[in-house]
C-alpha positions in Angstrom: -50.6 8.6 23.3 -50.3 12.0 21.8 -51.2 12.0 17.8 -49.4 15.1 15.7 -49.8 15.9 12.0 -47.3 18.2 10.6 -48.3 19.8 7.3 -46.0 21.1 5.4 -46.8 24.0 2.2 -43.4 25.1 1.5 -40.5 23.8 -1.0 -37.7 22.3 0.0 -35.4 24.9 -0.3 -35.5 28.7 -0.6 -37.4 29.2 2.7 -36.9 27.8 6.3 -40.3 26.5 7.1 -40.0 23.1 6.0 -36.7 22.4 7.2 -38.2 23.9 10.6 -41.3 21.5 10.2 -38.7 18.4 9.5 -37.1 19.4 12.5 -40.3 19.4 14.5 -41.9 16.5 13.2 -38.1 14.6 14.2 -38.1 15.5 17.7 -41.6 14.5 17.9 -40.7 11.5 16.6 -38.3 10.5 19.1 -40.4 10.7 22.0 -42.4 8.2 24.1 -45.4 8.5 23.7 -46.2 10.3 20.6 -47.3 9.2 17.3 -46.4 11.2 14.6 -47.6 11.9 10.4 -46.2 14.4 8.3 -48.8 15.3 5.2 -46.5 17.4 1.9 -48.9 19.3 -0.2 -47.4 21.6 -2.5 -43.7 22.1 -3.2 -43.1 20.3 -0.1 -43.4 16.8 -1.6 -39.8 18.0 -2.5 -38.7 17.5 0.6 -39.3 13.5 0.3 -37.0 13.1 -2.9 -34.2 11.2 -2.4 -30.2 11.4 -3.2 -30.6 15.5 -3.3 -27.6 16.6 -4.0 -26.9 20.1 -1.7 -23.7 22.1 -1.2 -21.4 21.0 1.7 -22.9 22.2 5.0 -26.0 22.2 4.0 -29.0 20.2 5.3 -30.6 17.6 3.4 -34.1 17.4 3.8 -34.9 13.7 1.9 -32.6 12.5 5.2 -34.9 14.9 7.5 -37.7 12.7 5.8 -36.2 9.3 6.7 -35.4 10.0 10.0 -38.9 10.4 10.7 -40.0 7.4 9.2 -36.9 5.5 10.8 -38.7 6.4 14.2 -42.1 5.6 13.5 -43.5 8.3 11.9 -45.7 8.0 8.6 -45.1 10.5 5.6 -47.7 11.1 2.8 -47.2 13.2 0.0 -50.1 14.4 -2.0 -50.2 12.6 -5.1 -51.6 15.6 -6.9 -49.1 17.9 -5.9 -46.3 14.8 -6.6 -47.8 14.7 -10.3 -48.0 18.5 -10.8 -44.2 18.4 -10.2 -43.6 15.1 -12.0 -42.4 13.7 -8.7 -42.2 10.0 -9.3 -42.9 7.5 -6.2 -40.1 5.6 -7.0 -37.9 8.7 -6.5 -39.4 9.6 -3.0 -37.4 8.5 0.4 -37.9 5.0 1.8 -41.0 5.2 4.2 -42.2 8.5 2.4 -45.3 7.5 -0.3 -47.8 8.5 -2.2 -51.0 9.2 -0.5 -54.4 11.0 -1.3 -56.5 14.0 -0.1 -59.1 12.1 1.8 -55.9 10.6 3.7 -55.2 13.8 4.8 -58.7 14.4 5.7 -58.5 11.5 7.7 -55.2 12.2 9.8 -56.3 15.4 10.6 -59.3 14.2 12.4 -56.7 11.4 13.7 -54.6 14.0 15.5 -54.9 15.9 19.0 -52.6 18.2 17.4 -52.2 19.8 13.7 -49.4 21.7 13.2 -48.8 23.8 9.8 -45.4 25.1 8.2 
């Protein structure tokens, strides 16, 4: 089994790197074989609110969220960074929650693999 922590820095919007992290962490997801956590310090714990409302064509990065968690993967989102923003745990994505720095300590030395957007 292959463990992978994506971290993501960046907002939701306004740059490509989280998207591209979702999009990574995703695929990962999907595979045999690998286990999968995605850590959101910063503006990224944006990227775990849910109902965002985006123009038409447009992707929606709450759903990028889910889909991980809908294959297996766990997503934390630093709580300090969450309250910063006033970011709400009630408002995040289903399977997306609240989690701490010494968690993230923790999955990093749980990973093979650390990958950071």
């Amino acid at each position: 089994m292959t463990k992978v922590l994506v971290i993501l820095n960046d907002p939701a919007y306004g740059t490509e790197r989280s998207y591209n992290g979702l999009r990574l962490a995703g695929a990962l997801a999907r595979r045999d074989g690998v286990e999968v956590r995605v850590f959101l310090f910063g503006d990224a714990v944006g990227c775990a609110v849910a109902n965002q409302k985006v123009p038409d064509g447009y992707y929606h990065l709450d759903r990028m969220v889910a889909a991980v968690t809908h294959h297996g993967g766990e997503v934390g989102c630093c709580g300090t960074c969450m309250d910063a923003r006033a970011v709400g745990e009630d408002t995040l994505v289903e399977g997306a929650r609240r989690a701490t720095l010494e968690e993230a300590a923790d999955w990093t030395l749980w990973a093979d693999r650390v990958v950071s957007f």
